[in-house]
Each structure stands twice: as C-alpha cells, then as structure tokens.
C-alpha positions as CSV (number, residue, x, y, z in Angstrom):
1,X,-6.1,17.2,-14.5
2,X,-5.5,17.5,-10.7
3,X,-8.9,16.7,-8.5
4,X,-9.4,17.9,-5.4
5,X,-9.4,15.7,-2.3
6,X,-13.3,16.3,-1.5
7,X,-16.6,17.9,-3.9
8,X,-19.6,18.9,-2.5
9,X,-22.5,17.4,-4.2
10,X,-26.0,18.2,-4.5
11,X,-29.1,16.4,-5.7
12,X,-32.3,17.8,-5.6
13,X,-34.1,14.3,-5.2
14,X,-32.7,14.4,-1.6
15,X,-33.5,17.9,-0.5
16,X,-32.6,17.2,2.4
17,X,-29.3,15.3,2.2
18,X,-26.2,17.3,2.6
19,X,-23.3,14.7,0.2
20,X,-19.3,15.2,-0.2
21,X,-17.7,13.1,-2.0
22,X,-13.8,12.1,-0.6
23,X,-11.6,11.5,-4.4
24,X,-8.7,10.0,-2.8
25,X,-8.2,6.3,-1.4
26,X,-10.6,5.1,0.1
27,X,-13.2,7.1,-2.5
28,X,-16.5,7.2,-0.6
29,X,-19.6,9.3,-0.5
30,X,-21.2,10.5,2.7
31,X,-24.3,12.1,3.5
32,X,-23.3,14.7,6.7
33,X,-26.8,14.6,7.8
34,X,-27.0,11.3,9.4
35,X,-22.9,10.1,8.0
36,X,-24.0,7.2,6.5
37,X,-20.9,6.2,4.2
38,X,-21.2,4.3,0.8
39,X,-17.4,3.4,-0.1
40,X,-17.3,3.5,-4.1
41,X,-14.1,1.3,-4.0
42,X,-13.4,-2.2,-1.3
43,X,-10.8,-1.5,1.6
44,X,-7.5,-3.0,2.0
45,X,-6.9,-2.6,5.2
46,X,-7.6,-5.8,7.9
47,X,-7.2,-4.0,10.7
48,X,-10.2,-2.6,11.9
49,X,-8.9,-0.8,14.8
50,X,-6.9,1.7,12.4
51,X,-9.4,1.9,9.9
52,X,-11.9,3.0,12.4
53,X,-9.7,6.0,13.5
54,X,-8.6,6.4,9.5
55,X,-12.6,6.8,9.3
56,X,-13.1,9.2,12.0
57,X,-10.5,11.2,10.6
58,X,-12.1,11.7,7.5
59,X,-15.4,12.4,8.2
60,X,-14.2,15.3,10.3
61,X,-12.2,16.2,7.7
62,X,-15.1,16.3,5.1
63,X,-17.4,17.9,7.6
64,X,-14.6,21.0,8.0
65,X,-14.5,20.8,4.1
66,X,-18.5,21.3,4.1
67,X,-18.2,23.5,6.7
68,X,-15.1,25.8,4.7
69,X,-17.8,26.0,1.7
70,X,-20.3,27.3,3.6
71,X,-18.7,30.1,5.1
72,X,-17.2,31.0,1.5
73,X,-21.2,31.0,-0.2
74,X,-21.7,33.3,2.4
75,X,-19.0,35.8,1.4
C-alpha cells in the first residue's frame, strides 16, 4: 500500500486543534494552530542549522496541504 506524504487528522477532544500528520522521514504530528511539533520517530541529523530550514520547509508544506483540503471540502 502506497501512503501519502501528509493526513489530516481530527479529534474531537481538541475541538479546537487543527493536526496533520507528515508519513515520511522525519514522521511528526503538528497541530497548525499554534505548530507545536511532536516527532513520532528521533532525528539523525547533527546539524541543527539544516534541520531548522528542513523544518520550516515542512511546516509550510503541511500548512499548503491543510490549506489544499480545505478548498477541496468546499467544492
């Protein structure tokens, strides 16, 4: 089975909590409302300058993702 790079998740004990989860390395959870990040697997990477940009990148990405879903409920 082929999963796909990022799932929106819901959970009605956190009304107010808007969570995607990233499937591919490094696999993390974040909650677009206030982007805290729980990683659900240790990084390998020591250089924290990179990482930090790797980071950024993602979260934008996961935020257009949200974003993408949104427009196609509203369809």
């Amino acid at each position: 089975m082929e999963l796909p790079r990022f799932l929106f998740c819901d959970n009605t004990d956190h009304k107010d909590a808007i969570y995607i989860l990233h499937m591919d390395y490094p696999r993390f959870i974040i909650n677009l409302v206030d982007d805290e990040i729980e990683w659900l697997e240790s990084l390998e990477r020591t250089d924290e300058e990179q990482l930090s940009i790797e980071v950024a990148g993602l979260i934008e990405e996961a935020s257009a993702f949200y974003d993408r879903e949104m427009e196609r409920y509203d369809s």
